[in-house]
C-alpha positions in Angstrom: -41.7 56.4 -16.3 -43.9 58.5 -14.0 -45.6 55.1 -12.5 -42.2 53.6 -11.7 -41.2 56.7 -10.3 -44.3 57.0 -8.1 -44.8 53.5 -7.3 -40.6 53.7 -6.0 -41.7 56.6 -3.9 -44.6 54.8 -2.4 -42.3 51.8 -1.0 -39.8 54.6 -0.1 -42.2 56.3 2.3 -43.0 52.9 3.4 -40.1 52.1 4.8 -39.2 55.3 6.2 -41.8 55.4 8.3 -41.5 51.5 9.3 -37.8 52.8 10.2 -39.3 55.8 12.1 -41.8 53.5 14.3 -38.7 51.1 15.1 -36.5 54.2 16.0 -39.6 55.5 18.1 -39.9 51.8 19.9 -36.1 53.1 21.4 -37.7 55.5 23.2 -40.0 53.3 24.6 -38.4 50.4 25.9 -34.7 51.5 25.8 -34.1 53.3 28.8 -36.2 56.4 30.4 -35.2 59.7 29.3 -36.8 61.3 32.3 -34.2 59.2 34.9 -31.5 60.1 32.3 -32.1 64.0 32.4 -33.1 64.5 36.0 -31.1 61.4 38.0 -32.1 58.8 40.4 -32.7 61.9 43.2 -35.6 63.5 41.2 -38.6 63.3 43.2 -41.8 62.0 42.2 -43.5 65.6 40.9 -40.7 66.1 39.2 -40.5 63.2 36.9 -44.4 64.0 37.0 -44.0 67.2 35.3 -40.6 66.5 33.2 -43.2 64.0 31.6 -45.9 66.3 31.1 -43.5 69.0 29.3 -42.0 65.9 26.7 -45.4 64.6 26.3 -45.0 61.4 27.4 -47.6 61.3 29.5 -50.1 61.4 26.0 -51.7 58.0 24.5 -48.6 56.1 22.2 -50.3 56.9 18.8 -50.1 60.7 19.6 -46.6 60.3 20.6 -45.6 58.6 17.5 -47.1 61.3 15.4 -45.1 63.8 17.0 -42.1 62.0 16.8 -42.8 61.5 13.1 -43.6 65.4 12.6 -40.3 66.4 14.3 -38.6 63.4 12.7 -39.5 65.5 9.3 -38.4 68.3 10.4 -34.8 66.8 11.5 -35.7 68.2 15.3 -34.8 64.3 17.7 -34.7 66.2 20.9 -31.5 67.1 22.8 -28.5 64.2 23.4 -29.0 63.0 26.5 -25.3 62.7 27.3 -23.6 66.2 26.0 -27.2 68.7 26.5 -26.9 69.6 22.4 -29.8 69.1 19.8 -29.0 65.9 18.1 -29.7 67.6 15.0 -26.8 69.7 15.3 -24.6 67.1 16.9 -25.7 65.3 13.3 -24.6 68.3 10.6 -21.2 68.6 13.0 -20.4 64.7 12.1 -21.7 64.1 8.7 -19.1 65.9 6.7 -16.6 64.0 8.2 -18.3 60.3 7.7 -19.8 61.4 3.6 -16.5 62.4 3.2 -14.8 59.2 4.2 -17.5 56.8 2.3 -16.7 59.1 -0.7 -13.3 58.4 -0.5 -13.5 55.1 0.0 -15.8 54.4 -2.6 -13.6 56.3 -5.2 -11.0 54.3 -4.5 -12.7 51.0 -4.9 -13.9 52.0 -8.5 -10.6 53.2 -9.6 -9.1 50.0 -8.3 -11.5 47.2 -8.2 -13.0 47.8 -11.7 -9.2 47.7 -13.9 -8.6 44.7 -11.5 -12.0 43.1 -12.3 -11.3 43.2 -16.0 -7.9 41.8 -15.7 -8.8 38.7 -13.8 -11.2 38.2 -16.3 -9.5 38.8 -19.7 -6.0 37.4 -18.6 -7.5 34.1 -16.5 -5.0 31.8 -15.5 -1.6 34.4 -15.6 0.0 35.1 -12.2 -1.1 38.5 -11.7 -5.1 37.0 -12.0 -4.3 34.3 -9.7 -2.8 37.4 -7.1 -5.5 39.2 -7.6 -7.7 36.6 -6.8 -6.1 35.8 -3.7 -5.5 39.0 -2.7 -9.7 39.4 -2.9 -10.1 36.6 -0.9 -7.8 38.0 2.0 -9.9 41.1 1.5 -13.3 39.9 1.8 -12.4 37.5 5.3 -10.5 40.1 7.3 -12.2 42.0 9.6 -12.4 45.6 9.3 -10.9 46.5 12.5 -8.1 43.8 12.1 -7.0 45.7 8.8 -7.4 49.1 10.2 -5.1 47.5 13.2 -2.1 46.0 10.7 -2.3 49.2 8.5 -2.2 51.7 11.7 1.0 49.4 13.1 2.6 49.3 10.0 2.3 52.7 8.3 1.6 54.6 11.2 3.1 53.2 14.4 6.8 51.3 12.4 7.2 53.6 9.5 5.5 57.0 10.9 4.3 57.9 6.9 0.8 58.5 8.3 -1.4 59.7 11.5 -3.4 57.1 13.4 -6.0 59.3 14.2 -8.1 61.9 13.7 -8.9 64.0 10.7 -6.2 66.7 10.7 -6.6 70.2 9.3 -10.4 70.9 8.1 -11.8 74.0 6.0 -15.3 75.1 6.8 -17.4 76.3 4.1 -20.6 77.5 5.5 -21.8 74.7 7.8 -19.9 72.3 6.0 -16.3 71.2 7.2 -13.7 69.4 4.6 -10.5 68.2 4.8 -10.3 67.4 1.3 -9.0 70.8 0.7 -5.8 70.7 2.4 -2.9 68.4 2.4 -2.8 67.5 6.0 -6.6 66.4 5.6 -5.6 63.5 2.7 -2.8 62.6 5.1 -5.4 61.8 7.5 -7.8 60.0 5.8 -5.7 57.9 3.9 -5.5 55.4 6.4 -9.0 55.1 7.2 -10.1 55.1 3.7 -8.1 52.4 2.6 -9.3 50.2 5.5 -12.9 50.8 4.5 -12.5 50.6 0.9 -10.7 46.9 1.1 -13.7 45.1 1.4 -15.8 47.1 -1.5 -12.9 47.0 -3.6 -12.7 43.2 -3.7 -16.3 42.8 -4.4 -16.4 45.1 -6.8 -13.4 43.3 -8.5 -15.1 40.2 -8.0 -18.1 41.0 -9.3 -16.6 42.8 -12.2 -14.8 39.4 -13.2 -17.8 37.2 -13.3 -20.0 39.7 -15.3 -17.2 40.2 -17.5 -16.8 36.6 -17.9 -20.8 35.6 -18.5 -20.8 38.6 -21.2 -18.0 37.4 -22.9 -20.3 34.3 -23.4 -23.5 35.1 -24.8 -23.9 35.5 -28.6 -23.9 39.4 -29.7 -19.8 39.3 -28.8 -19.5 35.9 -30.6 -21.4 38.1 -33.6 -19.1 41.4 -32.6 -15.9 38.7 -32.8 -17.2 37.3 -36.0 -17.7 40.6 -37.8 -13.7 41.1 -37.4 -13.8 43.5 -34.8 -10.7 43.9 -32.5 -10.4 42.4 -29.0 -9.8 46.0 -27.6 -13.3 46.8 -29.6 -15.1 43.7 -27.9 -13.7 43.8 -24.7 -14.0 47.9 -23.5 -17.0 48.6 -26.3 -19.1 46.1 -26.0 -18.3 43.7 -22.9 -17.3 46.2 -20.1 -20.0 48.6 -21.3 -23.1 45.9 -20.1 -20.6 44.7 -17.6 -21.0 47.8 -15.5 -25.0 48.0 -15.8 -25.2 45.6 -12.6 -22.2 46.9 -11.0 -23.4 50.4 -10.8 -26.7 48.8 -8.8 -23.9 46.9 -6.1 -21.7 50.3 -6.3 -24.9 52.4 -5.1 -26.0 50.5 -2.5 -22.7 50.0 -1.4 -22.2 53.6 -0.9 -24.9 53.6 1.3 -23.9 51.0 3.4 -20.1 52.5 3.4 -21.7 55.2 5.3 -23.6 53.2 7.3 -20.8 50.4 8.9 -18.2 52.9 8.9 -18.6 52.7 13.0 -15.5 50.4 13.2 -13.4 52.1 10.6 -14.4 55.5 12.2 -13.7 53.8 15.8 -10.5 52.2 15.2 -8.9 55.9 13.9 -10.9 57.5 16.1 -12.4 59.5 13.1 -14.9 62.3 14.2 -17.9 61.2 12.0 -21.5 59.8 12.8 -20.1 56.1 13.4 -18.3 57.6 16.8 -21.2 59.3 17.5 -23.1 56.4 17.5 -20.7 54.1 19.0 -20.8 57.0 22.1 -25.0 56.9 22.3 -24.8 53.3 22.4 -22.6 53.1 25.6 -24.3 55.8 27.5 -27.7 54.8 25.7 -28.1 58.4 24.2 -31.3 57.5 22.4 -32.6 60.5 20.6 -29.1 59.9 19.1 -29.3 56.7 18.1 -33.1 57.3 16.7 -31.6 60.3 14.7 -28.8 57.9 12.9 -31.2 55.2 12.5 -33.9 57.3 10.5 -30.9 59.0 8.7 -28.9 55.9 7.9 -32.5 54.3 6.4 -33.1 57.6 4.7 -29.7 57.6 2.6 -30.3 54.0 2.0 -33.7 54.6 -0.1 -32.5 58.1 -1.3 -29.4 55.8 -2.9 -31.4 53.0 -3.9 -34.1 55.4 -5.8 -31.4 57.0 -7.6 -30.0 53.5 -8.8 -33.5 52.3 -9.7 -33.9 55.3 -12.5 -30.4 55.2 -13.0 -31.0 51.4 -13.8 -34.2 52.6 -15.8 -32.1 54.6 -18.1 -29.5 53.1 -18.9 -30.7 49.9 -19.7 -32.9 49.7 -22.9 -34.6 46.4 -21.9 -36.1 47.7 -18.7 -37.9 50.4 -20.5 -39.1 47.7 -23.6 -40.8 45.3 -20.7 -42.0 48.3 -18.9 -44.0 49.5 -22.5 -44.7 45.9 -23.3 -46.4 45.3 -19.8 -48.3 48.5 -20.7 -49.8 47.4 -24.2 
């Protein structure tokens, strides 16, 4: 357990800092910061010395390392579009975008798992076949196009929810939620739904086929054969291995939830890190877009460690092969 632990580590820090040294490259051929912060009138001593005091006059490898040391501490620099530290224009905007991916994902699982298991036990009925089609609609749509019909329909023709926005927030600390008010669910409702379509079809999808190649193999024929009742077999035994590789897809699919909610967070003009981004990009803010880069890629191997072990546990056979390969 502690090798698999250490040796998932290892490739963690690998690609953090592979991640780092591409976010660092921004810096390098995206743009000059100095032009940026002192205009196209600065004079020659001044970009001279505005150089000198951001250290960019100093050899690359001694500027990666420094970007790598502030990089750990969370410090990117300051925005070069609003004047803030980019750390603090981060912690403002995460609530908001964690909150939304939470959302989202919750409501995938509560939907696309029951679905999942329906397709697959009732094949053939009517309701499968909608469900299946319904998936398919889900999966081609674009995000923004859905976000679009949802915001004309249920917010533009029948006025039951705001288009934008996140509505009435409670701060705790540092941290801002509007999951603790009633004009907060009104607001993300929208927005939620639109980035949970995609995820919840998946997951229904992918919930179907496992369920279907369990039902299959020959410890449910036994299960069947020793008189035990379809409810027994179905929710004991076949969704219970059923959801081993799911909760791998669900986990890295929270990740990416809060990753590529830019267009969800555009389209309702929600005020999370996906605006921010969208922002840096068109005034090419790069300590901002090297800051979401590096965090993005951090919650992406956080996520995917915490699947591996939770992998690790749950399933016996990992842990056999892993002792096997040991003897």
């Amino acid at each position: 357990m502690f090798a698999f632990i250490l040796r998932r580590l290892v490739q963690a820090l690998i690609v953090m800092v592979s991640v780092a040294f591409i976010a660092f490259m921004l810096f390098q051929y995206v743009g000059d910061p100095v032009v940026f912060l002192l205009g196209q009138d600065a004079t020659p001593e001044q970009i001279r010395e505005l150089r000198g005091d951001l250290g960019l006059d100093k050899p690359f490898f001694y500027q990666f390392a420094a970007f790598l040391g502030n990089a750990v501490q969370g410090e990117f620099g300051l925005s070069l579009r609003q004047g803030a530290k980019v750390s603090r224009l981060i912690a403002e905007r995460f609530p908001a975008t964690l909150e939304l991916a939470l959302v989202a994902a919750g409501l995938a699982l509560v939907i696309g798992i029951p679905m999942g298991v329906y397709a697959a036990l009732k094949r053939g009925t009517f309701l499968s076949q909608v469900f299946m089609t319904v998936s398919l609609l889900g999966v081609s749509l674009p995000t923004f196009l859905i976000g679009i019909l949802l915001i004309l329909v249920f917010a533009v023709n029948l006025g039951w929810f705001p288009s934008f926005g996140r509505g009435e927030v409670t701060q705790i600390g540092w941290w801002s939620t509007g999951l603790l008010t009633a004009k907060g669910w009104h607001h993300i409702t929208l927005p939620a739904i639109t980035l949970a379509i995609f995820q919840l079809t998946l997951i229904m999808r992918l919930v179907r086929a496992e369920m279907l190649e369990v039902l299959r193999t020959d410890y449910i024929k036994f299960a069947r054969a020793r008189g035990l009742t379809n409810r027994a077999v179905h929710f004991g035994h076949a969704l219970k291995n059923t959801l081993v590789p799911v909760m791998t897809i669900t986990g890295l699919q929270l990740g990416g939830l809060i990753a590529f909610a830019i267009i969800t967070e555009t389209v309702f003009q929600w005020p999370g890190m996906g605006l921010l981004f969208i922002q840096a990009v068109t005034f090419a803010d790069i300590p901002v877009m090297a800051a979401y880069l590096c965090l993005i890629a951090l919650i992406f191997v956080v996520i995917n460690l915490i699947v591996d072990l939770l992998y690790f546990a749950v399933d016996p056979r990992l842990r056999v092969e892993r002792a096997g390969g040991g003897h």
